[in-house]
GUVEX-56214 format. One record per residue (C-alpha): x, y, z; residue in one letter; residue number from 1. Coordinates in steps of 0.2 Angstrom, whole numbers, plus 2048, in hexadecimal, padded with zeros to 3 digits. Layout:
% GUVEX-56214
[[X Y Z] A NUM]
...
END
This chain:
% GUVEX-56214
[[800 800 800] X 1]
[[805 810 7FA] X 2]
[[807 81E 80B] X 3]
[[804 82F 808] X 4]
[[80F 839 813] X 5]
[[807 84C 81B] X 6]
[[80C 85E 811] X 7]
[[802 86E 812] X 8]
[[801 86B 7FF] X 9]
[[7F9 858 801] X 10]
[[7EF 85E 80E] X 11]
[[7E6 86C 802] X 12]
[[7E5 85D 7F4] X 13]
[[7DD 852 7FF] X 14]
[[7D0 862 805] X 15]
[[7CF 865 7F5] X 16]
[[7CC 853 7EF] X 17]
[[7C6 846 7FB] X 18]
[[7C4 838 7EF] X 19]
[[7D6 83C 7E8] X 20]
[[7E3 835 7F5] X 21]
[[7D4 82A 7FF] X 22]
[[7D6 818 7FE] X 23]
[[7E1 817 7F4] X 24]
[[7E5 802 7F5] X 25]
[[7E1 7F9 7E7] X 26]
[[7DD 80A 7DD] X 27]
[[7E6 815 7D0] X 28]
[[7EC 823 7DA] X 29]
[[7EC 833 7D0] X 30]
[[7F2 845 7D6] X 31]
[[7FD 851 7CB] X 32]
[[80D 85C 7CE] X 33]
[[818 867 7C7] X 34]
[[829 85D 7CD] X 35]
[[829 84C 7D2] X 36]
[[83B 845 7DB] X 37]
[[83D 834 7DA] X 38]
[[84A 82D 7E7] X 39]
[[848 834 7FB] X 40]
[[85B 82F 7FF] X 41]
[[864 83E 806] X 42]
[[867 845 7F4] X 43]
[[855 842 7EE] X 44]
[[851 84B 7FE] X 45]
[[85A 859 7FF] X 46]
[[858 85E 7EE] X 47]
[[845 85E 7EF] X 48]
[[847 868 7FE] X 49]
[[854 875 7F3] X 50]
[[847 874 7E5] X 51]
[[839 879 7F0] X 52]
[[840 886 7F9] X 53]
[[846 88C 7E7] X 54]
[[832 88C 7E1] X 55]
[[827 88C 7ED] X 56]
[[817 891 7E1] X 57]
[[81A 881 7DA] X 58]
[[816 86F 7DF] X 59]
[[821 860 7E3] X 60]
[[81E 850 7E9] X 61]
[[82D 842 7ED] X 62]
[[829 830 7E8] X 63]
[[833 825 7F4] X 64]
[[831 811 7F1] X 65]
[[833 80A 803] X 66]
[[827 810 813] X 67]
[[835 81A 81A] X 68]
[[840 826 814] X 69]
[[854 827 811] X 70]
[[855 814 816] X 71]
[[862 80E 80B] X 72]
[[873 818 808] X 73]
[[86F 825 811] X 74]
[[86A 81A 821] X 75]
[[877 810 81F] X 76]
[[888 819 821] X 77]
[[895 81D 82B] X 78]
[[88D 82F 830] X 79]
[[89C 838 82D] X 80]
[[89F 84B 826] X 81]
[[8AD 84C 81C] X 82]
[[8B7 85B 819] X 83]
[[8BF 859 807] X 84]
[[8CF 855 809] X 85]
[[8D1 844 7FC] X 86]
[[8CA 84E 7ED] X 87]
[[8D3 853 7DE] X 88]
[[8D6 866 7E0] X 89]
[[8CA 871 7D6] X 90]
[[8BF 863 7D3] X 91]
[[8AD 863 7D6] X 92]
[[8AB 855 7E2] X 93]
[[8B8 860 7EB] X 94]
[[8AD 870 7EB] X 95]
[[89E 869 7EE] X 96]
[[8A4 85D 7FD] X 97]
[[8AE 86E 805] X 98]
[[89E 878 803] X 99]
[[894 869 808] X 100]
[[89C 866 819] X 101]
[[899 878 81C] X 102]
[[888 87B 817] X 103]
[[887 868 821] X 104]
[[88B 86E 831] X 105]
[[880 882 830] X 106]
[[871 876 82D] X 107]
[[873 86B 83C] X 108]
[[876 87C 847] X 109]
[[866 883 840] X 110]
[[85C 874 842] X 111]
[[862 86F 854] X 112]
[[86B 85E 84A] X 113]
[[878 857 857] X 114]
[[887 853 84F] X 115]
[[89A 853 855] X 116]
[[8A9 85A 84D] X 117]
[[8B3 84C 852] X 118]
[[8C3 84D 844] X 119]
[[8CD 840 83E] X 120]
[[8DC 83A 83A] X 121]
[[8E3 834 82B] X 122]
[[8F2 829 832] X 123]
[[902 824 828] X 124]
[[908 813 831] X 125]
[[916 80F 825] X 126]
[[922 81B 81C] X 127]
[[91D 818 80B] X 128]
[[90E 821 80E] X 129]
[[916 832 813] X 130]
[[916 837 800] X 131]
[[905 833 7FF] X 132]
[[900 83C 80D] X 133]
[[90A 84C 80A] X 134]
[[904 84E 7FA] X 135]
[[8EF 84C 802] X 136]
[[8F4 859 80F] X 137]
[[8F6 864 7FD] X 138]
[[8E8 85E 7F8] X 139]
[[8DE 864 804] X 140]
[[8E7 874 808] X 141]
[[8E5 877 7F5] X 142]
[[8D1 872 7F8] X 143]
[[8CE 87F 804] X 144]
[[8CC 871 814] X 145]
[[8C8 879 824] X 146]
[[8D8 879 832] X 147]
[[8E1 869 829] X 148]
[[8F2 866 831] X 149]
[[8FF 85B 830] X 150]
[[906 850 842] X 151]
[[912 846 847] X 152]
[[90F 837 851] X 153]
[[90E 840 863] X 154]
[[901 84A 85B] X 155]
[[8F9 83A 853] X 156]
[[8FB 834 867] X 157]
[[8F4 845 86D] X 158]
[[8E4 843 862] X 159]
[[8E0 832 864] X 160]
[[8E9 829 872] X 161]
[[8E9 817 86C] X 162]
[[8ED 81A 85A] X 163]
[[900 816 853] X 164]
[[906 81E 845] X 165]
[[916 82A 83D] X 166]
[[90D 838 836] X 167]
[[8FA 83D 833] X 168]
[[8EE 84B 82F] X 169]
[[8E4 853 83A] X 170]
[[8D3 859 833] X 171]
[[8C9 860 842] X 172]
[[8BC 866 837] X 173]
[[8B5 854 831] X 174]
[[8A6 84F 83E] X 175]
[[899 843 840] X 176]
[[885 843 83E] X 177]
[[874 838 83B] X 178]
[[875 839 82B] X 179]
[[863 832 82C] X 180]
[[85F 83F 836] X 181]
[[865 84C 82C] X 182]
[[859 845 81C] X 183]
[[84A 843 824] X 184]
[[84C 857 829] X 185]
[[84E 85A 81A] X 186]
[[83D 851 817] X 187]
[[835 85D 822] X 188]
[[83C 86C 81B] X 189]
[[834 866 80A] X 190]
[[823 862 813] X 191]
[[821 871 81B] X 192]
[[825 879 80C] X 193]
[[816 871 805] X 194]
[[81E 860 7FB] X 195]
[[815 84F 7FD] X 196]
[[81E 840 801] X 197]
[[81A 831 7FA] X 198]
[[821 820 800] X 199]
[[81E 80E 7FB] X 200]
[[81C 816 7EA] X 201]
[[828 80B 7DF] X 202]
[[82B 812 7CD] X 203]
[[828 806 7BF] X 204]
[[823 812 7B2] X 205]
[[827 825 7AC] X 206]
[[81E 82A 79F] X 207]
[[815 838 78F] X 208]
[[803 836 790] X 209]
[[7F6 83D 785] X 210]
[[7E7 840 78E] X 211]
[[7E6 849 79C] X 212]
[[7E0 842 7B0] X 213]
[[7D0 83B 7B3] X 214]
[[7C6 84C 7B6] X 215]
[[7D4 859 7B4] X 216]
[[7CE 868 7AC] X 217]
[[7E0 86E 7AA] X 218]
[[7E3 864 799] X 219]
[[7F5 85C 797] X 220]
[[7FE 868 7A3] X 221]
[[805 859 7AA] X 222]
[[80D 84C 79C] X 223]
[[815 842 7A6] X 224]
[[80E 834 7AE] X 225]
[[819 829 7BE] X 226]
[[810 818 7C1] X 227]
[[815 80B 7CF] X 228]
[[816 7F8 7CF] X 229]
[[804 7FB 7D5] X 230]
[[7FE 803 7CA] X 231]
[[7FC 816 7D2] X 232]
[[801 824 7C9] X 233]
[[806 834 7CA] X 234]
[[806 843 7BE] X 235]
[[812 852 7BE] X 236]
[[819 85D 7AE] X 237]
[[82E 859 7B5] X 238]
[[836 84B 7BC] X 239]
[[847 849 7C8] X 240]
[[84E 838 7CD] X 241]
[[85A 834 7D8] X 242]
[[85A 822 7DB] X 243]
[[86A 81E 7E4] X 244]
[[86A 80A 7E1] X 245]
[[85F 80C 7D3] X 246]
[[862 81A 7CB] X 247]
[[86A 811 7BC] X 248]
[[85B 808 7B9] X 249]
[[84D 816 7BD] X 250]
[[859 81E 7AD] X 251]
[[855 810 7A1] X 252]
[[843 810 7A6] X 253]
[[840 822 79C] X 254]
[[84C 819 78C] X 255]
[[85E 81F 793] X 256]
[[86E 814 793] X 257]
[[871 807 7A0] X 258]
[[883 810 7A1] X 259]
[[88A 813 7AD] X 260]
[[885 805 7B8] X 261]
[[87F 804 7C9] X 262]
[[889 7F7 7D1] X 263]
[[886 7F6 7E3] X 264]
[[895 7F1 7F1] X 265]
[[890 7EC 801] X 266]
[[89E 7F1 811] X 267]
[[89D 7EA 81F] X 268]
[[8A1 7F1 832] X 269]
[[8A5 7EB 843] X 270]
[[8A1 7F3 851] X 271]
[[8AE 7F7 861] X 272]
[[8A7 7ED 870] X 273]
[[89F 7FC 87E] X 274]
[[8AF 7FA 889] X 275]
[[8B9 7FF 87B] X 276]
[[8B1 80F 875] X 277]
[[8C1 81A 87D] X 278]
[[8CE 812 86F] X 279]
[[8C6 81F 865] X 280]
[[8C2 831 866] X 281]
[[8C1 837 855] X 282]
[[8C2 82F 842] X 283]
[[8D2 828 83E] X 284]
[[8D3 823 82B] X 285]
[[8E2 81C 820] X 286]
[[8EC 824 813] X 287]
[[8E2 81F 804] X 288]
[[8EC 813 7FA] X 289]
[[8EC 819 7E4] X 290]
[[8EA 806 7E0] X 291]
[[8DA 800 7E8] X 292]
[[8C9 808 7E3] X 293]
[[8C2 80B 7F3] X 294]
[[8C9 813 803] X 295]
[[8CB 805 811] X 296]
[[8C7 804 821] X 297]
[[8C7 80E 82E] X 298]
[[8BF 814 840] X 299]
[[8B0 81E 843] X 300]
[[8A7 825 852] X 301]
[[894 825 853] X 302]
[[888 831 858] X 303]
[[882 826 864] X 304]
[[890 821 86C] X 305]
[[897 812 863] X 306]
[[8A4 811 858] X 307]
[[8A6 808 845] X 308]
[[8B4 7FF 83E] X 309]
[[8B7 7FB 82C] X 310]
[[8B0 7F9 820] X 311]
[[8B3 7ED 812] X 312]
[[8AE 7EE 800] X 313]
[[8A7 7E0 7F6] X 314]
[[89A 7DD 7EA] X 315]
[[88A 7DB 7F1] X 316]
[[87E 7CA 7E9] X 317]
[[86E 7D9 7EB] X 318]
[[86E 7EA 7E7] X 319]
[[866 7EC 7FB] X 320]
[[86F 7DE 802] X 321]
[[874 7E3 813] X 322]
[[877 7D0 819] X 323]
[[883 7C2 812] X 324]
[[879 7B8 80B] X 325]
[[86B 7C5 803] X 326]
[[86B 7C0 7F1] X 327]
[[85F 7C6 7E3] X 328]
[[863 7BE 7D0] X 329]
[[85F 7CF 7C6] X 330]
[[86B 7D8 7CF] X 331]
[[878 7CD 7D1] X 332]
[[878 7C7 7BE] X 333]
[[878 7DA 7B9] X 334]
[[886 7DD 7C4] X 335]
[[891 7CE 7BE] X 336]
[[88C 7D0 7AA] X 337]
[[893 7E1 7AA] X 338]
[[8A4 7E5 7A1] X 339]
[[8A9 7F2 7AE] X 340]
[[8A6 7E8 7BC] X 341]
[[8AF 7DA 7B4] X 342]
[[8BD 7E6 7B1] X 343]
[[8BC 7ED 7BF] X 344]
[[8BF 7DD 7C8] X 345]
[[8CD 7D6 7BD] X 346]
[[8D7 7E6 7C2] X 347]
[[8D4 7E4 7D4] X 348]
[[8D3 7D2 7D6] X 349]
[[8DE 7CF 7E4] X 350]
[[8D7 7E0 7EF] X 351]
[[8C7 7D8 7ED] X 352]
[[8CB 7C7 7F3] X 353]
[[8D2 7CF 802] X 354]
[[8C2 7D8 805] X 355]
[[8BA 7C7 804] X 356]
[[8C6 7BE 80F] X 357]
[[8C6 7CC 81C] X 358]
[[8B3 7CD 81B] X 359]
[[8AF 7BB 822] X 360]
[[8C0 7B9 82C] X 361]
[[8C1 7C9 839] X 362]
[[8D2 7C6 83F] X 363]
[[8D6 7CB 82D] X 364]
[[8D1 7DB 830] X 365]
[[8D5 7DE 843] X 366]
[[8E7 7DA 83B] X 367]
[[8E4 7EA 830] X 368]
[[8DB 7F5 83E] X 369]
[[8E8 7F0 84A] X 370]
[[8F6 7FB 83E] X 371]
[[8EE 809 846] X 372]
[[8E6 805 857] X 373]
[[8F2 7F5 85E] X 374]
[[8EA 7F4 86D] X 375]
[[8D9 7ED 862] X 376]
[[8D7 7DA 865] X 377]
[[8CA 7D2 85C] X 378]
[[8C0 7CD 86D] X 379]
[[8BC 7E1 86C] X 380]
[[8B0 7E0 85D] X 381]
[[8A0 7D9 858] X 382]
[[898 7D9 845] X 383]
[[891 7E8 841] X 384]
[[885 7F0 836] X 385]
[[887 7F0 824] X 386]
[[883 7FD 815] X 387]
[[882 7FB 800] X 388]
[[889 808 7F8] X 389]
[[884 809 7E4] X 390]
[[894 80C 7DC] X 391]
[[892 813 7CA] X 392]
[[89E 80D 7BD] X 393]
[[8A2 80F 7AA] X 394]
[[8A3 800 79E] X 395]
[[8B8 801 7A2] X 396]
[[8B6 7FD 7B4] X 397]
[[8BA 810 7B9] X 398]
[[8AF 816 7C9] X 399]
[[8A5 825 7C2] X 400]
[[8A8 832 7D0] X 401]
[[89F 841 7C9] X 402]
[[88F 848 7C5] X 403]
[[885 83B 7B7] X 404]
[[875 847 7B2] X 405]
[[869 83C 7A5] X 406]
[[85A 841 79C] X 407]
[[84C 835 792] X 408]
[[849 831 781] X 409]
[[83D 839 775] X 410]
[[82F 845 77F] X 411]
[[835 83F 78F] X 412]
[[848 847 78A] X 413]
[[842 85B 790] X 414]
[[838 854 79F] X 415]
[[842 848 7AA] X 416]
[[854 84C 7B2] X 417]
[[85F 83B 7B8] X 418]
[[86A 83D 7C8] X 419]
[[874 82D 7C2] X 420]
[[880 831 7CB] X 421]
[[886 83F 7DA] X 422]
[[898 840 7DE] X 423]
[[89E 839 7EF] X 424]
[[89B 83B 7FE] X 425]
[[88A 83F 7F9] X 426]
[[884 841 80C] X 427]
[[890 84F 811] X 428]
[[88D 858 800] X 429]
[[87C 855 801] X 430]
[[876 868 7FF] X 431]
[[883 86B 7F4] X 432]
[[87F 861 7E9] X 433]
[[86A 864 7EB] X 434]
[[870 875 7E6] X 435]
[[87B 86E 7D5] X 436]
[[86A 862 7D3] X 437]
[[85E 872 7D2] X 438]
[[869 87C 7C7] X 439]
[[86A 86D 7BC] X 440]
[[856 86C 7BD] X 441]
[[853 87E 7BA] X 442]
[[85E 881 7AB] X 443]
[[855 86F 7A4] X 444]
[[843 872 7A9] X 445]
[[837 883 7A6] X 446]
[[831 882 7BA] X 447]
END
C-alpha cells in the first residue's frame, strides 16, 4: 500500500479533493505536479528541499519506493563529515565537498542537529607513505581545507593516545553526524514548504501521455505520467531522479544508456566492544594507497557513543544486500555480465581477494587495524553493521567519480533530468550538490 506522507500542499489537495488521495489500495491514484523527485536518499532530499525553497509557487512531490525515507546509503554510513582534503585540487568534488562540509555544519547549528567536530587523523605507519602523505597535505592546503596540519608522532600520541604512527595529518575540521537525521530534516523543510511525500511508491514507468487526467479541466499541462508496480500514477510537467542504487536503471526506464553501471559493493564493519570505546577519540584513517580503488579501513566514532571499524569492500550478490548471504539473480548477473566490472576486477584481483579473506576471517583485519591501534585484540570487537554503496563505473572498469546528468529519449528528452551519478561523499556535499542539482534543473526545465 502506497502512504501518503502530510504537506500543507497535500493537505489543500486532499480539502480540495476528498475522493483524490482516499483509499487509495487497490486503486489508480491520480494527483498532478509541477516537479516530481524520484529517489528520497539524502541527495533526492536535499535537492527537493533546494528546489522548493528555490519555487515556492510551484508544486513538488517526492516519490520514495520504501515506507521510510533515506534508508539505504544514506542510513547506512559511517556518519562522517569530511573536509576535502583527498580531492584533486580545483576539482569539483573538491569544491563542492569544502563547501559541503561548511554549509554541513551552519545547517545542524540552525536546526539544533548534534553533531561533533571530532578530527581525524590520517596516519603514515611506514615510511614509504611519507611522500604520499606530504603531497595530500598540498592537496588539501591547495583545496582550501580548514586548520589541516602536519604532526609528528607525539602529536599523533597527543591526539589519539593509543594510535602508533611516524607522521599524520591533523584535520580538526572533519566531524561526525546522523546522517539519517540530517535527511529526514531536510524532509521537513520540503514539507513545510508545501511538498508531498510519497513512499512505498516504486517507479515502474515514466512516461508522454496524450490525454489529460480523469476530470482535469487544465488539458495536458501535465505530460508526464509516473506509474508504480501497482499501478498508481502520478502526473507532473518535469521529472528529477536520484535513485542512488537504482539510478542506472530508473535511466533506462525513460530509453537512456545502461552506462555507466550501478554496481553496488557492500563494506562491512566491526564494532569496538563498550570497554573499549577510549582507544579512540577521534577518526583516524590511512594514507590512501594509488593502487587500490577504494580507501581502506579505518576507525570511526559514533554519535551515540560507539565506535566503527573498517570497512571492507566487495561485491555485493543484491543491489540492497546488507547480510552475507542476501542474493538476488537480476542484480547479481548484471553486475558479473558487465565489461567494467570484469575489468575492474581483473585489475584488482588480488585487493579483492584480500577484501574477501579479511571479510569472513577478522583476525585478518585486526592484523591491519592493529598498524595503528596495537593495543586492539580481536576479543575487543564484535560484527557490526553493514552498508552498500552503488559504485558507478564505465565500460573500462574506471569508477565514475563525478557528476553523470542524463535526459530521456524522444518527448521525454526536455522533461526528465537523471542524477546517475553525484560525486563522493555525497552525504557531506549533500547541499552542495542539491544546489549543482537545481542549477542543472533550472537551465534544463522552463519551471
Amino acid at each position: 500500500m502506497m502512504r501518503i506522507r502530510s504537506g500543507a500542499v497535500l493537505k489543500a489537495v486532499c480539502a480540495a479533493q476528498p475522493k483524490l488521495l482516499k483509499g487509495i489500495a487497490g486503486r489508480r491514484l491520480h494527483s498532478t505536479y509541477d516537479v516530481a523527485i524520484v529517489g528520497a536518499g539524502i541527495v533526492g532530499l536535499a535537492s527537493a528541499r533546494e528546489l522548493i525553497l528555490r519555487h515556492p509557487s510551484l508544486t513538488f512531490v517526492l516519490l520514495e519506493k520504501e515506507k521510510e525515507l533515506a534508508v539505504h546509503q544514506s542510513g547506512h554510513n559511517s556518519g562522517v563529515v569530511h573536509s576535502g582534503i583527498y580531492y584533486t585540487p580545483g576539482s569539483l568534488k573538491a569544491r563542492l565537498c569544502v563547501r559541503g562540509a561548511t554549509l554541513a555544519y551552519e545547517y545542524c547549528e540552525k536546526k539544533g542537529i548534534p553533531y561533533k567536530r571530532c578530527g581525524k587523523l590520517i596516519v603514515a605507519v611506514e615510511q614509504e607513505e611519507i611522500p604520499r602523505l606530504k603531497a595530500l597535505y598540498e592537496r588539501g592546503l591547495k583545496n582550501n581545507v580548514r586548520d589541516l596540519s602536519v604532526v609528528d608522532a607525539k602529536g599523533i600520541r597527543e591526539r589519539e593516545p593509543y594510535c602508533r604512527g611516524i607522521m599524520a595529518l591533523d584535520s580538526p575540521y572533519t566531524g561526525i553526524v546522523d546522517w539519517r537525521m540530517v535527511a529526514l530534516r531536510y524532509c521537513t523543510d520540503f514539507e513545510e514548504a508545501g511538498g508531498a511525500v510519497l513512499t512505498e511508491f516504486e517507479v515502474r514507468d515514466i512516461s508522454t501521455v496524450k490525454e489529460s487526467p480523469a476530470g482535469s479541466p487544465e488539458g495536458m499541462k501535465y505530460p508526464i505520467a509516473i506509474r508504480d508496480k501497482k499501478g498508481n500514477e502520478v502526473r507532473c510537467r518535469y521529472v528529477l531522479t536520484c535513485g542512488g542504487l537504482y539510478s542506472d536503471r530508473l535511466s533506462q526506464i525513460s530509453g537512456c544508456s545502461p552506462e555507466p553501471r550501478i554496481v553496488p559493493f557492500r563494506g562491512d564493519y566491526l564494532v569496538l566492544k563498550p570497554e573499549k570505546h577510549y582507544l579512540v577519540k577521534g577518526n583516524i584513517y590511512p594514507v590512501p594507497d594509488p593502487r587500490f580503488p577504494f580507501l581502506g579501513v579505518h576507525f570511526t566514532p559514533r554519535m551515540d557513543g560507539g565506535v566503527w571499524l573498517g570497512p571492507n569492500a566487495v561485491l555485493a550478490f543484491k543491489r540492497e544486500g546488507y547480510r552475507l548471504y542476501d542474493f538476488n539473480a537480476q542484480d547479481f548477473a548484471d553486475a558479473l555480465s558487465f565489461r567494467g566490472l570484469q575489468k575492474l576486477i581483473i585489475k584488482n584481483l588480488s585487493y579483492g581477494m584480500g577484501e574477501m579473506y579479511r571479510g569472513v576471517f577478522l583476525g585478518a583485519q585486526i592484523k591491519i587495524l592493529q598498524k595503528y591501534i596495537p593495543e586492539l585484540s580481536l576479543n575487543d570487537v564484535l560484527r557490526g553493521p553493514t552498508g552498500v554503496r552503488a559504485q558507478a563505473l564505465d565500460r573500462d572498469g574506471n569508477l565514475v567519480d563525478d557528476f553523470v546528468f542524463d535526459g530521456g529519449v524522444g518527448d521525454l528528452d526536455s522533461r526528465v533530468l537523471h542524477v546517475r551519478n553525484a560525486p563522493s561523499p555525497a552525504a557531506t556535499s549533500s547541499l552542495a550538490i542539491a544546489e549543482m542539482i537545481a542549477d542543472e534543473v533550472e537551465s534544463r526545465f522552463t519551471l
